[in-house]
Backbone as a ProteinNet text record, in pm:
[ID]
protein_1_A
[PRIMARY]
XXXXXXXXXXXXXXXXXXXXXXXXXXXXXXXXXXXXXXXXXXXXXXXXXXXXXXXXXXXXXXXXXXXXXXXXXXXXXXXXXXXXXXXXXXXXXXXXXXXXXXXXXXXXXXXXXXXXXXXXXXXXXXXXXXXXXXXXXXXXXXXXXXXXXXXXXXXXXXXXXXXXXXXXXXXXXXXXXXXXXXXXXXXXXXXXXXXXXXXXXXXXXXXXXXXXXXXXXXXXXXXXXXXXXXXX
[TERTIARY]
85.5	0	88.9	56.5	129.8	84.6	222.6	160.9	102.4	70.4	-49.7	46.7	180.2	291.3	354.9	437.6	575.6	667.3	816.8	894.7	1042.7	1087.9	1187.2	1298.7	1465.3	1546.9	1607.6	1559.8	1644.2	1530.4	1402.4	1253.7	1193.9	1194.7	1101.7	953.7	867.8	731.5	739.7	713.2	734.7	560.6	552	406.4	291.1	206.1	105.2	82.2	57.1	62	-89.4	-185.6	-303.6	-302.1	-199.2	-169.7	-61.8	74.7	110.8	49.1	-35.8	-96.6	-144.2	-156.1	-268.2	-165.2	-35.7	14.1	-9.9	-21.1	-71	-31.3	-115.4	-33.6	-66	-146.5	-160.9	-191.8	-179.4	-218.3	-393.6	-453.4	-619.8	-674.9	-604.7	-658.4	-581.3	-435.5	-377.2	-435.9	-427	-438	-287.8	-266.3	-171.3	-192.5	-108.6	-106.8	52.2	31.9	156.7	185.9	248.1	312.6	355.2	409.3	430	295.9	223.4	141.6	95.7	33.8	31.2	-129.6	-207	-298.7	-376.6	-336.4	-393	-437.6	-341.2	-360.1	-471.3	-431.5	-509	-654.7	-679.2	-821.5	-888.5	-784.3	-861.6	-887.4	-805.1	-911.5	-999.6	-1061.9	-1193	-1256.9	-1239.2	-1340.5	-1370.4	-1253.9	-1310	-1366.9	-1356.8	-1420.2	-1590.3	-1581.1	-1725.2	-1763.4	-1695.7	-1780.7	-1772.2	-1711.3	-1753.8	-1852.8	-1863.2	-1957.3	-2122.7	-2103	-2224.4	-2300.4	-2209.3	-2193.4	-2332.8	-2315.4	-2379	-2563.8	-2573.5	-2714.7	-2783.3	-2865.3	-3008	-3164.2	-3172.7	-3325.6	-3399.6	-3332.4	-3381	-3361	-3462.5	-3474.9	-3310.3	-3240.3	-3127.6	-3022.1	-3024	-2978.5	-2925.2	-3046.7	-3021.9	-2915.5	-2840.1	-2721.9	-2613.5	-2576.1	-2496.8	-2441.6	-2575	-2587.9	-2494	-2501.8	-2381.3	-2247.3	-2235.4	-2062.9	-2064.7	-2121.1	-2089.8	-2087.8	-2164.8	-2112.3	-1999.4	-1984.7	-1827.8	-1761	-1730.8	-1616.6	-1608.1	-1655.4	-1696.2	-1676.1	-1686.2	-1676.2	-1464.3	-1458.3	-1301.2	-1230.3	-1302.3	-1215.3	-1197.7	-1277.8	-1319.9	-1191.2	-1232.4	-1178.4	-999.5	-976	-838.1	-799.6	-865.9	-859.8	-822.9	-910.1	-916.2	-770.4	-725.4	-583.1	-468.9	-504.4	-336.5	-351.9	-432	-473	-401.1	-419.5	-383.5	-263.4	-229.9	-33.7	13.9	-4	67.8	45.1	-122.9	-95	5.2	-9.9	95.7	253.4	241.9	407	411.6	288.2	348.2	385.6	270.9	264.7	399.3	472.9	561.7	667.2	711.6	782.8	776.3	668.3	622	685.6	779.5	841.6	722.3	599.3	488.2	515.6	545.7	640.7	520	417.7	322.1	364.8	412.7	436.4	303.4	185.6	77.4	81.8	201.5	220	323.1	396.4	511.5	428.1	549.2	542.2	458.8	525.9	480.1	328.1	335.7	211.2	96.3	103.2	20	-43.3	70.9	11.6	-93.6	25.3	-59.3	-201.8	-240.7	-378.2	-442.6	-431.2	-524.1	-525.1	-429.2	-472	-503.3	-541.2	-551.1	-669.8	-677.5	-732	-898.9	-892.4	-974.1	-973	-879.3	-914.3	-1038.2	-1136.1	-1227.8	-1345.6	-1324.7	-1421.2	-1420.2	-1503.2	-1514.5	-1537	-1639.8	-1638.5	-1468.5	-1414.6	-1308.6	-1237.2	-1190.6	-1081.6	-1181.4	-1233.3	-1340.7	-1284.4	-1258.7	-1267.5	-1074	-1022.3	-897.6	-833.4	-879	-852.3	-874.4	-993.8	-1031	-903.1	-848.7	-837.4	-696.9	-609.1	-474.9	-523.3	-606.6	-643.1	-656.3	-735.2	-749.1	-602.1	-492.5	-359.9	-302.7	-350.2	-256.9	-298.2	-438.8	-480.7	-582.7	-614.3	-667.7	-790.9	-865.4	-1008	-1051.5	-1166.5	-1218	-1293.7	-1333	-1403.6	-1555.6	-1633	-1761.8	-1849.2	-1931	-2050.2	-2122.3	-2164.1	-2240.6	-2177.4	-2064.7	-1961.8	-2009.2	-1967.6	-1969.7	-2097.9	-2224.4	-2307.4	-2301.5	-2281.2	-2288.1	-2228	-2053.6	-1978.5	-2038.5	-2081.6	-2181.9	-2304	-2353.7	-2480.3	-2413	-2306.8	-2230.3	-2128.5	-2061.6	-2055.5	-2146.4	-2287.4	-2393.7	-2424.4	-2445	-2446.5	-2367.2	-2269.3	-2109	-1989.3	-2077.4	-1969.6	-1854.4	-1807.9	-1705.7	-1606.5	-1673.8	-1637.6	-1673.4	-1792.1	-1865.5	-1980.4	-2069.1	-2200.5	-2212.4	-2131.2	-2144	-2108.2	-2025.7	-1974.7	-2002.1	-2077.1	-2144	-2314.5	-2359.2	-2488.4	-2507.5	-2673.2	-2707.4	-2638.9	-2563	-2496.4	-2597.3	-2718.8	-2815.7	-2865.2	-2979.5	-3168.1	-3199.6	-3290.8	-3363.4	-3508	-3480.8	-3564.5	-3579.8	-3654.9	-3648.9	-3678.7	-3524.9	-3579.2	-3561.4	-3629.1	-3637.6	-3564.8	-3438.4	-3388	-3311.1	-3318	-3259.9	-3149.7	-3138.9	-2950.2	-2889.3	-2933	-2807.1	-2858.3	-2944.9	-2886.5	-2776.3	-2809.4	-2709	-2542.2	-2558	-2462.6	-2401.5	-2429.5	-2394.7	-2307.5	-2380.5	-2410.3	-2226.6	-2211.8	-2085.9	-1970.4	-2002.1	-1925.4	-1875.9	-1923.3	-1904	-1807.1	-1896.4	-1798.6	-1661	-1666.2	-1517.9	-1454.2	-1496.2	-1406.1	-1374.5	-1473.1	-1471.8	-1302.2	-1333.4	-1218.3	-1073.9	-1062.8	-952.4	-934	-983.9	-917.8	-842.9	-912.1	-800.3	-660.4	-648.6	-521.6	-433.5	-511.5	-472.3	-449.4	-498.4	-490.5	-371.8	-358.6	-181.9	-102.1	-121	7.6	6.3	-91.2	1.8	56.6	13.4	30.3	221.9	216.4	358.6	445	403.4	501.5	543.6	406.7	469.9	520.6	540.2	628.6	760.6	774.6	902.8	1004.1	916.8	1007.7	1049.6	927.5	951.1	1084.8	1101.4	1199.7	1308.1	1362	1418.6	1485.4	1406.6	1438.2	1491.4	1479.8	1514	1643.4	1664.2	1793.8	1948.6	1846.7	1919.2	1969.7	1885.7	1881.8	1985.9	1992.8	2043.5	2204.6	2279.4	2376.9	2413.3	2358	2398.1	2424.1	2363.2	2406.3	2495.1	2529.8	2576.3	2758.3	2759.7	2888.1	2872.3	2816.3	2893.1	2927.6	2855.1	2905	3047	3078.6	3188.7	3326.6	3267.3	3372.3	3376.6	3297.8	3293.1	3382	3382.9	3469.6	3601.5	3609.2	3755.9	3857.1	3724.6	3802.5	3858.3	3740.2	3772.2	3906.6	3912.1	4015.1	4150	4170.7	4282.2	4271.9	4211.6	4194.2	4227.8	4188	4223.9	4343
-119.5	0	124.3	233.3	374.6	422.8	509.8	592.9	765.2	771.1	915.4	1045.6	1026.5	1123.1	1132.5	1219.6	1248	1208.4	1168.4	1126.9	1186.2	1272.9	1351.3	1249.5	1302.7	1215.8	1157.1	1226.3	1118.7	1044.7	1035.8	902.1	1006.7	1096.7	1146.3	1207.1	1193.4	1273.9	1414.3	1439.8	1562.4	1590.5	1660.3	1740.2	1649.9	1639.6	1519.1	1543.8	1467.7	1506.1	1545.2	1493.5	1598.4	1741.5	1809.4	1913.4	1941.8	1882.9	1886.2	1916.6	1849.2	1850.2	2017.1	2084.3	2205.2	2332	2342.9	2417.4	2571.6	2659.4	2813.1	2857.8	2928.4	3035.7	3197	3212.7	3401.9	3327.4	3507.9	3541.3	3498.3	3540.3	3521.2	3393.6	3305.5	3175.6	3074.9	3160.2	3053.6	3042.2	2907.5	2900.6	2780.8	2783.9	2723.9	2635.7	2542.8	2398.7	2475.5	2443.1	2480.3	2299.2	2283	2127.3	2113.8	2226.8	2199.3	2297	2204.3	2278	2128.1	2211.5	2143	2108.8	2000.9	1975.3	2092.3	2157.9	2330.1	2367.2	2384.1	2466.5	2396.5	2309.9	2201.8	2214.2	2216.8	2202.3	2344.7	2464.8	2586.5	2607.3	2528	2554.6	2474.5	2357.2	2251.6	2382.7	2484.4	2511	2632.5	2687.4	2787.3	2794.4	2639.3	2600.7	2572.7	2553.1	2506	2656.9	2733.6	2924.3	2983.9	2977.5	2981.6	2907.6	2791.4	2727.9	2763.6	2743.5	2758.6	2954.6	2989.1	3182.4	3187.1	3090.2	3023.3	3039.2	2983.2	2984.3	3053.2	3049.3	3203.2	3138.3	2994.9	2928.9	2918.1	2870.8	2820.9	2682.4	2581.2	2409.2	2375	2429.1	2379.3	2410.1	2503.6	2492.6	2336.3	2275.6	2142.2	2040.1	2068.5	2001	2024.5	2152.5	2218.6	2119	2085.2	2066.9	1956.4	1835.4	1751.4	1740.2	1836.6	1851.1	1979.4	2053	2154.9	2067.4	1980.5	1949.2	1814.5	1753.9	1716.9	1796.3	1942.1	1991.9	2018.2	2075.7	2119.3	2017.5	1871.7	1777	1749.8	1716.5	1743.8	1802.6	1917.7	2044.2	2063.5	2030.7	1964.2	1861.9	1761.2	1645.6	1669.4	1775.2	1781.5	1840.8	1990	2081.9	1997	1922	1771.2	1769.4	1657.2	1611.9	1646.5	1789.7	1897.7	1953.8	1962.9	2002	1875.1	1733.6	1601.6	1605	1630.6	1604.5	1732.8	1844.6	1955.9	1940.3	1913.6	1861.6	1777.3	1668.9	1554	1545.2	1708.3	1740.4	1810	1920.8	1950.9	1894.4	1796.3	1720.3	1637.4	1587	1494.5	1620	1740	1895.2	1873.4	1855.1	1883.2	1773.4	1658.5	1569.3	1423.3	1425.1	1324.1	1213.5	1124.6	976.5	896.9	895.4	848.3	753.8	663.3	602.9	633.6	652	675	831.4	912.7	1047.5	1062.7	950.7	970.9	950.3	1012.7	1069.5	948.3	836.2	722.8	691.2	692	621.4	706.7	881.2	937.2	941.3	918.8	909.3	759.4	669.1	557	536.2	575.4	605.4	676.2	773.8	875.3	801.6	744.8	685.1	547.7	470.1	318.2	307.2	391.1	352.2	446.7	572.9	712.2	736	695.3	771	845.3	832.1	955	981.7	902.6	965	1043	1137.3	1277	1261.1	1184	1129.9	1105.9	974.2	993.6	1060.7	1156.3	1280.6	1388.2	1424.5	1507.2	1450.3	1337.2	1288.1	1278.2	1270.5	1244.4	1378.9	1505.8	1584.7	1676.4	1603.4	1681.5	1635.6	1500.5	1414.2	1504.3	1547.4	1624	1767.1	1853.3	1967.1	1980.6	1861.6	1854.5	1841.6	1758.2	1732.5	1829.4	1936	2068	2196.2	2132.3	2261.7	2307.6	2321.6	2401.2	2358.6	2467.1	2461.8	2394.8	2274.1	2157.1	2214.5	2112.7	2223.2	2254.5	2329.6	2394.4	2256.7	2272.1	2167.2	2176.3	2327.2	2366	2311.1	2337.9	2290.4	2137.2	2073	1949.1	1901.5	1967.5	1891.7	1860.1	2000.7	1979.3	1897.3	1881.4	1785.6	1638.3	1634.1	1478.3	1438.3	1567.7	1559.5	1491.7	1536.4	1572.6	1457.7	1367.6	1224.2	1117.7	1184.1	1038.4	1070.1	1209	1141.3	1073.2	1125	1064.1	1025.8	843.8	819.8	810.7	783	699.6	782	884.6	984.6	949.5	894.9	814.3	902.2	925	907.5	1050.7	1139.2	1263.3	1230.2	1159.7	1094.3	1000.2	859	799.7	759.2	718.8	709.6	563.5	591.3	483.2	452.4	592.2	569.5	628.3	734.1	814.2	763	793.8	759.8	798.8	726.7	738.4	834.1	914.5	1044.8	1210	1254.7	1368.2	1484.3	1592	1639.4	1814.2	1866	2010	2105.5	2187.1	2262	2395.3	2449.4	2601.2	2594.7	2617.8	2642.5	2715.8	2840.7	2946.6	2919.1	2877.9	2839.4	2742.1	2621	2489.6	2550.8	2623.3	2635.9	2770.3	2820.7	2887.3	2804	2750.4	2591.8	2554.9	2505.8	2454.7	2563.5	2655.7	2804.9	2819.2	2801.3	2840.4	2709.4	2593.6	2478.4	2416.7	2502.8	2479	2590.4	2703.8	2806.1	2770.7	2711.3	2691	2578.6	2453.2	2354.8	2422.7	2497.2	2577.3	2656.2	2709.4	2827.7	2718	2605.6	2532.3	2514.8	2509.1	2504.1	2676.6	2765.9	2859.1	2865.8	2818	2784.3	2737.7	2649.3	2549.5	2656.8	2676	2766.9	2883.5	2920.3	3022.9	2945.8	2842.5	2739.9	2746.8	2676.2	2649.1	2759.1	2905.2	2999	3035.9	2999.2	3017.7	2933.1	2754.1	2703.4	2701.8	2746.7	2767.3	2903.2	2996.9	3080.2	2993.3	2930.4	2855.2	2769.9	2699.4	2612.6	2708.3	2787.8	2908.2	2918.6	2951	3019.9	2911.8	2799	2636.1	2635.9	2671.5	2604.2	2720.5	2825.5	2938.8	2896.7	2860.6	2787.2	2698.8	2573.6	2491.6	2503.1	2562.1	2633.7	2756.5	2822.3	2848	2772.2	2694.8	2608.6	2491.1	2497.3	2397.9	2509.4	2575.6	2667.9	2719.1	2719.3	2767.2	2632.1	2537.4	2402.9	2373.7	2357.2	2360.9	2449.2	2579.2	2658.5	2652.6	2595	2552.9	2421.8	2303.1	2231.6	2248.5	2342.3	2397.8	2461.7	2560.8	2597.8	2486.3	2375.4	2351	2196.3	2203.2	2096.2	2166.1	2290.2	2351.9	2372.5	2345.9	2412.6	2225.6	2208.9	2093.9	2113.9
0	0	0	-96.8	-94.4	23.8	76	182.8	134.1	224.9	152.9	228.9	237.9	234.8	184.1	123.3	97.2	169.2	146.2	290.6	213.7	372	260.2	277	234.8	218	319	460.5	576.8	633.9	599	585.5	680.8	697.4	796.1	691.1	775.2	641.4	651.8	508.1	448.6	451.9	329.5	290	276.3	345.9	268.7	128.6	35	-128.3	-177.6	-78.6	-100.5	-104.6	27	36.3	-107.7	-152.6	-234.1	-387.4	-376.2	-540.8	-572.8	-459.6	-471.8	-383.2	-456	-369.8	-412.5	-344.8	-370.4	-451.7	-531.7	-628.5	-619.6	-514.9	-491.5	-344.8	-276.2	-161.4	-119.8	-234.4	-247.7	-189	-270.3	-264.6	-177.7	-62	30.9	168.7	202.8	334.7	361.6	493.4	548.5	655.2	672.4	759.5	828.6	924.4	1042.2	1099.3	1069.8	1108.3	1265.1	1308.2	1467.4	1528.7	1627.2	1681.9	1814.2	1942.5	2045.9	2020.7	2090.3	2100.6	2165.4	2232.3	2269.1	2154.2	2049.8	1906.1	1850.5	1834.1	1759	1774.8	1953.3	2000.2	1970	1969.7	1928.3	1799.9	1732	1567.7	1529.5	1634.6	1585	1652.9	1784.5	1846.1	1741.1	1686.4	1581.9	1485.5	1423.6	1315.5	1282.7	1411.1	1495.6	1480.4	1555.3	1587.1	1423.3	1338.8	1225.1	1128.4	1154.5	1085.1	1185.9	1320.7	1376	1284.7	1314.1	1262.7	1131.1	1033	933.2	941.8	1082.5	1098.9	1076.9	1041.2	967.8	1002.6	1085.3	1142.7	985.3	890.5	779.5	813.8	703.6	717.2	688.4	574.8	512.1	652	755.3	823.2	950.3	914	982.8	939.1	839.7	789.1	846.1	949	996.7	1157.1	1228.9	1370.8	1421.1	1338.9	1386.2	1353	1208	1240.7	1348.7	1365.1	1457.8	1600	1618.5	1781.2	1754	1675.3	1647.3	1684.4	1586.4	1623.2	1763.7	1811.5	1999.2	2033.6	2021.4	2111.8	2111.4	1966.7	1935.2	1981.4	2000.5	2087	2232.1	2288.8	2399.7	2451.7	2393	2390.7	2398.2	2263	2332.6	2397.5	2426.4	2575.6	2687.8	2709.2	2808.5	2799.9	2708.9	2717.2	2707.8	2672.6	2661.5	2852.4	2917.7	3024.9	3107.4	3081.8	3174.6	3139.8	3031	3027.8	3108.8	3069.2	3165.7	3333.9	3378.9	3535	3578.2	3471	3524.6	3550.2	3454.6	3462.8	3613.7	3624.4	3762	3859.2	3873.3	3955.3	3963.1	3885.2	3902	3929.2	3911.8	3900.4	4090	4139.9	4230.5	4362.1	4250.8	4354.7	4368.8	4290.6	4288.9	4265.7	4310.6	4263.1	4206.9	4200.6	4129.6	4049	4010.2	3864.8	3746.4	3799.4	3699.2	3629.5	3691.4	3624.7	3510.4	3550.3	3399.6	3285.3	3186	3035.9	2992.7	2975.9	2883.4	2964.8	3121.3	3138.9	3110.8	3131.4	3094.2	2942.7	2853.9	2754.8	2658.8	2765.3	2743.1	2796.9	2893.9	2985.5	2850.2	2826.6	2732	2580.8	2495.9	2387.2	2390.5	2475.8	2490.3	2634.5	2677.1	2827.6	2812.4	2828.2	2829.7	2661.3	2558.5	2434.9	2411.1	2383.4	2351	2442	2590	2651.5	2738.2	2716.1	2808.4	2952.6	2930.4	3078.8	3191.5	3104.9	3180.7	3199.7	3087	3094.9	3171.3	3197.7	3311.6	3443.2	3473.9	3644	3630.9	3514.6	3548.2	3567.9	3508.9	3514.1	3656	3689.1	3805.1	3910.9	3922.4	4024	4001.7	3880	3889.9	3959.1	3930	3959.6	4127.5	4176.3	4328.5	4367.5	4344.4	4405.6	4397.5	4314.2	4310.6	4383.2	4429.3	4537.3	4414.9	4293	4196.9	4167.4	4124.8	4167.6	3978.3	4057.8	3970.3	3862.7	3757.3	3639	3705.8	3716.5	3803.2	3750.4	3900.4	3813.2	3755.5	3679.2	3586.9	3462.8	3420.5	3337.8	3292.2	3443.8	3480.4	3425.5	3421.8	3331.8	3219.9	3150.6	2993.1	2953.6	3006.5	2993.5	2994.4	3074.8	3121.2	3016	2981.3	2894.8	2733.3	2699	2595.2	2578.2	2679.9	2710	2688.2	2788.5	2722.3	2598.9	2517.2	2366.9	2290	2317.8	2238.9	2301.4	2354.6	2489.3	2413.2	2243.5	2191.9	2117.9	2089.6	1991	1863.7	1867.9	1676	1645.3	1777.5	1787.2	1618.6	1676.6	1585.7	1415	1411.9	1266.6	1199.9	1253.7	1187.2	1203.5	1149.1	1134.3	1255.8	1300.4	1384.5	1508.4	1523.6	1656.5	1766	1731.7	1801.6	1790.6	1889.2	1884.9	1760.3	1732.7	1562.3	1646	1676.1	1707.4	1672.4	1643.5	1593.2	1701.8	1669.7	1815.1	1784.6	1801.6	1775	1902.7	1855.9	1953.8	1904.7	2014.9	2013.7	1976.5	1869.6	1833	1907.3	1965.6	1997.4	2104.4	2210.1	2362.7	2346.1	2267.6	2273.6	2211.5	2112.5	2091.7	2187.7	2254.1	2373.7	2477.5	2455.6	2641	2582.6	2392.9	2392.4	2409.4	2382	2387	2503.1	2569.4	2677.1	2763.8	2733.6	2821.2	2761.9	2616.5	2587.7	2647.7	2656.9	2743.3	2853.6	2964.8	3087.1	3061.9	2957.8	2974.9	2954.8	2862.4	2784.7	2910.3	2969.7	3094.4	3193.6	3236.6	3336.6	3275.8	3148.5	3081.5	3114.5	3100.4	3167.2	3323.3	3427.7	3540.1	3534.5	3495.2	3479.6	3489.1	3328.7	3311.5	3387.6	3478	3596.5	3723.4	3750.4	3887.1	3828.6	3669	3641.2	3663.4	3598.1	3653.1	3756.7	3888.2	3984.6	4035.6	3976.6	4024.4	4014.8	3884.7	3795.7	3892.9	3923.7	4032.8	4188.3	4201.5	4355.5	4321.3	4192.8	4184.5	4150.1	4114.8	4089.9	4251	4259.1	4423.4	4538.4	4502.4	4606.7	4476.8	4413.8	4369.2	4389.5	4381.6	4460.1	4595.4	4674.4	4815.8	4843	4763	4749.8	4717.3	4636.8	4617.5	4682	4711.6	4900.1	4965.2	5034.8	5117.7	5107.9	4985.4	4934.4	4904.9	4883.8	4896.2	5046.9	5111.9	5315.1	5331.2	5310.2	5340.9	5294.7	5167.9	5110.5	5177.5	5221.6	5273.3	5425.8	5498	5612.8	5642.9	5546.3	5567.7	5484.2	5432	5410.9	5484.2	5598.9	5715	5794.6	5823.4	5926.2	5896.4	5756	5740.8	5654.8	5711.4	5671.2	5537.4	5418.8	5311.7	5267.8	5110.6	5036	4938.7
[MASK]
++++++++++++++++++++++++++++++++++++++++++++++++++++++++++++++++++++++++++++++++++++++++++++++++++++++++++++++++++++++++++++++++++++++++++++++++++++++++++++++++++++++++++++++++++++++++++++++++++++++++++++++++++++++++++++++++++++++++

């Protein structure tokens, strides 16, 4: 089977050749793929993609074609908010001296693609369970519903993408409350990632400041037993 990359000359992948086949020729008509980007990034352009496509709505019938990729994307986004959020706790936490074996690199990541992969549910309680060890306040339980509501539809991450994964029911709803409700609980997830990253800066000075500590004391010591053994 061909692979559906390019691979440059030391085997690493290059351009996908879908992207290849169609490479820009004006300003007008480019858009761009950024190759390094964190699951942060990542999760903010399903959630933008989503606030642009939802943007779309006008409460016309043809509008109903819109509703389940729009809560895909929100769920996607979601979903990786979630897991860029569990790897950075887990760093503090282990930063923090946490001997955990369930916080290292490999096990965290193995937990999230083999264990929790796409359910919200679990990355919700795993996330909470790092947030509590750090003193930091849990995602709200208002949050905590939608999240839950938004799990039992799509315990797998399918329900939104293939067919016959929902109730065969027809159900009439408010777009712009619901799509509010997701607006909002992806903000709520995306800010604990902000939470982190101030917990980290101020750990990053605390550790700053103990290593300062440490080399102090670690040079009177040194010159203390230099006095007292006549010099080396």
């Amino acid at each position: 089977m061909s692979k559906d990359y390019l691979v440059n000359a030391d085997g690493r992948p290059a351009t996908p050749k879908i992207f290849a086949a169609y490479p820009a020729v004006s300003h007008r008509g480019l858009i761009q793929r950024w190759g390094s980007r964190s699951d942060s990034r990542l999760s903010y352009e399903f959630f933008e993609s989503a606030k642009r496509l939802a943007a779309t709505h006008v409460g016309e019938p043809g509008d109903d074609v819109i509703l389940l990729p729009i809560m895909l994307l929100y769920r996607f986004a979601i979903e990786l908010s979630l897991k860029e959020s569990i790897h950075y706790a887990a760093l503090l936490r282990r930063r923090n001296k946490d001997s955990d074996p369930s916080l290292e690199t490999h096990a965290v990541s193995e937990r999230l693609e083999r264990k929790h992969r796409h359910s919200i549910g679990a990355l919700v309680h795993e996330l909470n369970t790092h947030m509590t060890a750090l003193d930091l306040q849990v995602i709200p339980k208002d949050t905590g519903r939608i999240l839950q509501m938004l799990a039992e539809a799509d315990a797998t991450g399918e329900a939104f993408r293939y067919t016959g994964k929902l109730a065969e029911t027809y159900d009439n709803i408010d777009f712009p409350s619901l799509n509010a409700a997701l607006d909002e609980t992806y903000g709520i997830t995306a800010a604990s990632h902000d939470v982190l990253e101030a917990y980290g800066s101020a750990q990053d000075e605390y550790l700053e400041v103990e290593r300062e500590i440490d080399a102090e004391m670690r040079a009177e010591y040194e010159s203390n037993y230099k006095s007292e053994m006549g010099g080396w």
